[in-house]
C-alpha positions in Angstrom: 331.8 287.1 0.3 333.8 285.6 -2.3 332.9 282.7 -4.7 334.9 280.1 -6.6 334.4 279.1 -10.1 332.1 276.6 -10.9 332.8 273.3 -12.0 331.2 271.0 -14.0 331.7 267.5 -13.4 330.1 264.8 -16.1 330.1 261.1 -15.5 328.8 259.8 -19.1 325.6 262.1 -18.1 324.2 259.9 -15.4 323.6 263.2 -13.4 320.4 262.1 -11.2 320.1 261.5 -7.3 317.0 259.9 -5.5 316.4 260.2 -1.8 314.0 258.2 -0.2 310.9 258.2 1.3 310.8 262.2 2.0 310.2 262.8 4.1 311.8 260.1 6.2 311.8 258.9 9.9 314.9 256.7 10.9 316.2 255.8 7.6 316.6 256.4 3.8 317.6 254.6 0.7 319.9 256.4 -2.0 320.0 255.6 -5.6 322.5 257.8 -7.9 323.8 257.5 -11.3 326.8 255.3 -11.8 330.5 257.0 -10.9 332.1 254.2 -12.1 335.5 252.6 -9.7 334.9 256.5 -8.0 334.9 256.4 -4.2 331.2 257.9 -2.9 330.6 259.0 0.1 327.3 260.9 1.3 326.6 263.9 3.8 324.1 264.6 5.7 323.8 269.1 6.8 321.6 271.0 8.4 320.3 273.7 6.6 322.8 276.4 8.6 325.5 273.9 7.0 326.6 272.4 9.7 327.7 268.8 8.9 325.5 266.1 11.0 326.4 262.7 9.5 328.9 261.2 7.5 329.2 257.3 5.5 331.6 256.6 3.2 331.7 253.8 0.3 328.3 254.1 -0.5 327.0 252.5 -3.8 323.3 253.1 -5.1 320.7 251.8 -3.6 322.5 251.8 0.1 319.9 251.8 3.1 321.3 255.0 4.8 319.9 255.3 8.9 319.7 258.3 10.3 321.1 259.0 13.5 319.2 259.5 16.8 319.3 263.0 17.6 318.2 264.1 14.7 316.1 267.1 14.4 312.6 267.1 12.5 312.7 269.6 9.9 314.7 270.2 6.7 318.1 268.8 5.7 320.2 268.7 2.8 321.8 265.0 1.2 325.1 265.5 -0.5 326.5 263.2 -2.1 330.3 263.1 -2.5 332.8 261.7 -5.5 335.7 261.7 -4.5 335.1 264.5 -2.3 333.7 266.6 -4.7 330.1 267.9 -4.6 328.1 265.7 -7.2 324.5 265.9 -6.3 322.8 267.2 -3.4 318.6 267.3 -2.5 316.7 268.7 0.3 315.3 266.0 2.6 312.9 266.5 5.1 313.2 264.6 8.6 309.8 263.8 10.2 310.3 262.8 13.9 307.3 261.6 16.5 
């Protein structure tokens, strides 16, 4: 397996991401630093990586719902500038 370099991306050092509640049902809210006029999309994976959801021109604070079929279990929230990896966190999904 080969790996790239890493990267390190710096927007004025508002690096923080908030997911919540978590775990969650049938939807979330998102609050991240700032990215400026930066488009933001946000990602939604299963923790084998597949992608399960997808919203773009998200700003903080956005009420995210989850889709239908969703598994219970863990997941992983990435949140994308202009589709680059800028945060991610694990979220759990807790379905009846």
């Amino acid at each position: 397996m080969a790996y790239g370099p890493i990267r390190s991306v710096d927007f004025e050092g508002n690096a923080s991401l908030a997911v919540f509640p978590n775990p969650a049902s049938d939807e979330v809210t998102i609050f991240f630093g700032e990215t400026a006029e930066a488009t933001v999309s946000v990602r939604l994976y299963s923790m084998d990586g597949k992608l399960l959801m997808e919203q773009r021109h998200v700003t903080s604070g956005d009420k995210l719902q989850l889709p239908n079929g969703l598994a219970s279990g863990a997941h992983l929230v990435r949140v994308m500038v202009e589709d680059r990896a800028f945060f991610q966190q694990k979220l759990i999904i807790e379905r009846p």
